[in-house]
TIKOLVO-823259 format. One record per residue: residue number from 1; x, y, z of N, C-alpha, C in turn; chain. Coordinates in Angstrom, 1 decimal, padded with zeros to 4 digits, m for minus. Example, Ala and Ser with C-alpha at 12.3 -4.5 7.8 and 13.67 -1.06 7.14 Angstrom:
BEGIN
+-------+--------+--------+--------+--------+--------+--------+--------+--------+--------+-------+
| gutor |    n.u |    n.v |    n.w |   ca.u |   ca.v |   ca.w |    c.u |    c.v |    c.w | vexse |
+-------+--------+--------+--------+--------+--------+--------+--------+--------+--------+-------+
|     1 |  013.2 | m005.7 |  007.8 |  012.3 | m004.5 |  007.8 |  013.2 | m003.3 |  007.8 |     A |
|     2 |  012.8 | m002.2 |  007.1 |  013.7 | m001.1 |  007.1 |  012.9 |  000.0 |  007.9 |     A |
+-------+--------+--------+--------+--------+--------+--------+--------+--------+--------+-------+
This chain:
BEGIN
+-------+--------+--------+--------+--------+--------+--------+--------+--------+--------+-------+
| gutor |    n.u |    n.v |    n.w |   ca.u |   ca.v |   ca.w |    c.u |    c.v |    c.w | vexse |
+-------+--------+--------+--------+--------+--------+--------+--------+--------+--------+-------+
|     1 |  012.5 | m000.7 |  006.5 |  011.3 |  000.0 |  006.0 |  011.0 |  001.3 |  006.9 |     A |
|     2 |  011.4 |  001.1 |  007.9 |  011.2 |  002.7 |  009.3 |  012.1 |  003.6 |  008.2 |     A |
|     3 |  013.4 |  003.6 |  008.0 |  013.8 |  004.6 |  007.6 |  013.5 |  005.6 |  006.1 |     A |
|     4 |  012.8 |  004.3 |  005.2 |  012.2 |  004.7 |  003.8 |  010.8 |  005.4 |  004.1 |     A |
|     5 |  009.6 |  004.8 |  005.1 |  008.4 |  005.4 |  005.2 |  009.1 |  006.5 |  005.8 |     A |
|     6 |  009.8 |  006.7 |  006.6 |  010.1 |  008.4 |  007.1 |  010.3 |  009.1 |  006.2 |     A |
|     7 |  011.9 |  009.0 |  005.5 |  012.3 |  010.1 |  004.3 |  010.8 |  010.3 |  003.5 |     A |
|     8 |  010.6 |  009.4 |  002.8 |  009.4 |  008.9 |  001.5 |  008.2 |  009.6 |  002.1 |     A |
|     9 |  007.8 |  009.1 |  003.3 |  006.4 |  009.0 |  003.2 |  006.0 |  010.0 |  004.6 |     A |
|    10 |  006.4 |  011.2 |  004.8 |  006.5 |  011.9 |  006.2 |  004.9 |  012.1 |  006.9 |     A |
|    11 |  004.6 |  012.2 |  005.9 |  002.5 |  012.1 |  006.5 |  001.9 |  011.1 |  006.8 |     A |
|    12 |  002.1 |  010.9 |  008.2 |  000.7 |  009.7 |  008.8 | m000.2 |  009.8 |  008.2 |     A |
|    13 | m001.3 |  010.3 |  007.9 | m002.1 |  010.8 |  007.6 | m002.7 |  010.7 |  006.3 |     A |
|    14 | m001.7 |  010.5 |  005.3 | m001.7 |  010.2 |  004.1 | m002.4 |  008.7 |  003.5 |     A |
|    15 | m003.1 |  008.9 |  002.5 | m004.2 |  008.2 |  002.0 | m003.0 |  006.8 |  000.9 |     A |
|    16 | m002.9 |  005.9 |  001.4 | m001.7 |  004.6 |  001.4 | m002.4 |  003.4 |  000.7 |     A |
|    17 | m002.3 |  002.8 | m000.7 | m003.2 |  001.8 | m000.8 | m002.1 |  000.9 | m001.4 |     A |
|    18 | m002.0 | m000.2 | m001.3 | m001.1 | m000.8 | m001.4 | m001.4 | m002.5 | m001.9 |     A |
|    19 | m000.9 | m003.0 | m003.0 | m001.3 | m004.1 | m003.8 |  000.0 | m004.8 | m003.8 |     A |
|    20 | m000.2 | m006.2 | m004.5 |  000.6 | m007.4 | m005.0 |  000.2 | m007.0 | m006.7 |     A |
|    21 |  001.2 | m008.0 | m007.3 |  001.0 | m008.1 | m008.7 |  000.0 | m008.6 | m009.2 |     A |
|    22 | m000.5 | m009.9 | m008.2 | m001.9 | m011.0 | m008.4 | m002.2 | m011.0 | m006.9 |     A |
|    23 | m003.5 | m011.2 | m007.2 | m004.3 | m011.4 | m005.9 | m004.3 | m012.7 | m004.9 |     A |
|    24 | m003.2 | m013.2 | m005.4 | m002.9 | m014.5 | m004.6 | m001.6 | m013.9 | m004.1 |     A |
|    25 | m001.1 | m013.0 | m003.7 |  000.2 | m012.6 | m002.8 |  000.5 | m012.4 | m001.8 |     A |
|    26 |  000.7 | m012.0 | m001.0 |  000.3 | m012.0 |  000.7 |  000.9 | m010.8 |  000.8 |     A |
|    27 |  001.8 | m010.5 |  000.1 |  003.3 | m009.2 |  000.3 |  002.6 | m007.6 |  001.0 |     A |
|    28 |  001.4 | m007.5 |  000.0 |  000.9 | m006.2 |  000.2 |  000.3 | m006.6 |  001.9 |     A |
|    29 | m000.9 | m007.5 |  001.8 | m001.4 | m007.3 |  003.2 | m000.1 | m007.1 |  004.6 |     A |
|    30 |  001.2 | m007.6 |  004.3 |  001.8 | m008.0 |  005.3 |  002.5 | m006.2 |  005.3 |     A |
|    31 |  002.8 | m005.8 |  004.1 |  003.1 | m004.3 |  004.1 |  001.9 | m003.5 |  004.7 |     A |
|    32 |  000.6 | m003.6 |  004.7 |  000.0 | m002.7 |  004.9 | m000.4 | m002.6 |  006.6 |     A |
|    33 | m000.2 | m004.3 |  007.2 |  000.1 | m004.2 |  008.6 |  001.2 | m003.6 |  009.4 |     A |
|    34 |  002.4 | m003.9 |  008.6 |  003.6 | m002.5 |  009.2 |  003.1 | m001.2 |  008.8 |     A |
|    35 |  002.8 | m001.0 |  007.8 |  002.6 |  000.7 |  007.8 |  001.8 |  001.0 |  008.5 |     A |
|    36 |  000.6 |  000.4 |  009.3 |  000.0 |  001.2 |  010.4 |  000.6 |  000.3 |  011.6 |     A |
|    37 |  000.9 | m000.3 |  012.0 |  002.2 | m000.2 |  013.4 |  003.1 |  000.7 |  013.1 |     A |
|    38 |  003.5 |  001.1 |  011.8 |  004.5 |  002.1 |  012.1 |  003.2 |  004.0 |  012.2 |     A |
|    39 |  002.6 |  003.6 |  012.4 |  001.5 |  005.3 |  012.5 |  000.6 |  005.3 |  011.4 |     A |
|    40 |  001.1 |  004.5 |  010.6 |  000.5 |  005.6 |  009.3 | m001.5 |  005.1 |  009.9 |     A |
|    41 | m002.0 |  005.9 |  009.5 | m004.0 |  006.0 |  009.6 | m004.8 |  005.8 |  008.8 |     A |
|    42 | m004.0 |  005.8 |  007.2 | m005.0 |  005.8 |  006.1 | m004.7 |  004.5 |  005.3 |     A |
|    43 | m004.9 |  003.3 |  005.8 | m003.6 |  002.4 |  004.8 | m004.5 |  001.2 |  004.6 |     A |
|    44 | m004.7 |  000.8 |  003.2 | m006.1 |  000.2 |  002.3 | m005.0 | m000.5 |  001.4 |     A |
|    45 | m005.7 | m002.4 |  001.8 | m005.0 | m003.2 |  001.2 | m005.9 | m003.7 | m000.3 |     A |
|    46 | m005.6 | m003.5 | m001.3 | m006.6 | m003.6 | m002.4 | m006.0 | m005.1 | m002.6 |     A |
|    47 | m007.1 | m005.7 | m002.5 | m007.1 | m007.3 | m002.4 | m007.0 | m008.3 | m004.0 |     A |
|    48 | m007.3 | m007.3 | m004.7 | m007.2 | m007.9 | m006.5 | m006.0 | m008.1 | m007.0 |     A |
|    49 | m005.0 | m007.2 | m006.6 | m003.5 | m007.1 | m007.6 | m004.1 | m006.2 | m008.5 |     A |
|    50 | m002.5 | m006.2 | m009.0 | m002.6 | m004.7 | m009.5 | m002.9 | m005.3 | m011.0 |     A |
|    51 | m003.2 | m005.9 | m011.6 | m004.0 | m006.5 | m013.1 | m005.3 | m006.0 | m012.4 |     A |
|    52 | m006.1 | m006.0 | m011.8 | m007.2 | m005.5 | m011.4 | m007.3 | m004.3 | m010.9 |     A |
|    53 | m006.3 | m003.9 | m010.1 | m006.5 | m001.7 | m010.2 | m006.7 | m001.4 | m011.3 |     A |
|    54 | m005.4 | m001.7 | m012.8 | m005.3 | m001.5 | m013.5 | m007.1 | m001.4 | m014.3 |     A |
|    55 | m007.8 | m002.6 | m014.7 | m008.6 | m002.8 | m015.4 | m009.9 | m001.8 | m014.4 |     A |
|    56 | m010.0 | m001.1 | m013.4 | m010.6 | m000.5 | m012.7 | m010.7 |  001.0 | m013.5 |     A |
|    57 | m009.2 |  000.8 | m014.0 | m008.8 |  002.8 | m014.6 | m008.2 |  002.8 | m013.8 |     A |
|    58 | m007.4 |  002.8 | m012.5 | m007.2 |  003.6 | m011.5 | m005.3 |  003.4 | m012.1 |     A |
|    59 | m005.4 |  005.0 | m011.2 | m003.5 |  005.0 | m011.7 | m002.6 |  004.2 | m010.9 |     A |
|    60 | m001.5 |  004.2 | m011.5 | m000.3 |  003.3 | m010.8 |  000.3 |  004.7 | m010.5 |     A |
|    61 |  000.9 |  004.9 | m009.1 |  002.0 |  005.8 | m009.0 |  003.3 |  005.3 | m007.8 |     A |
|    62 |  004.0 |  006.0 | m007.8 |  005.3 |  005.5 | m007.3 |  006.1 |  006.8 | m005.9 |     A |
+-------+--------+--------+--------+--------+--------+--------+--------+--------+--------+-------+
């Protein structure tokens, strides 16, 4: 993961929100505690899954 958040993701700084498919996953919280041990400062675990970003309107991006 250190070498992909570098190339990928070079801004600490950068606003990081990060989901599972269903809100019973653990995947994302456990990603969003490495991404800030690794620096990052903006990093927001959306607790719904992403069937709930979705029905929010909000985009999917990659």
């Amino acid at each position: 993961m250190t070498y992909l958040t570098k190339r990928r993701l070079p801004d600490k700084q950068a606003i990081l929100v990060v989901y599972c498919a269903s809100e019973h996953c653990k995947r994302a919280g456990r990603a969003a505690e490495r991404l800030a041990s690794l620096g990052y400062t903006e990093v927001y675990h959306y607790s719904g899954g992403k069937r709930a970003w979705q029905t929010e309107g909000l985009s999917l991006e990659h």
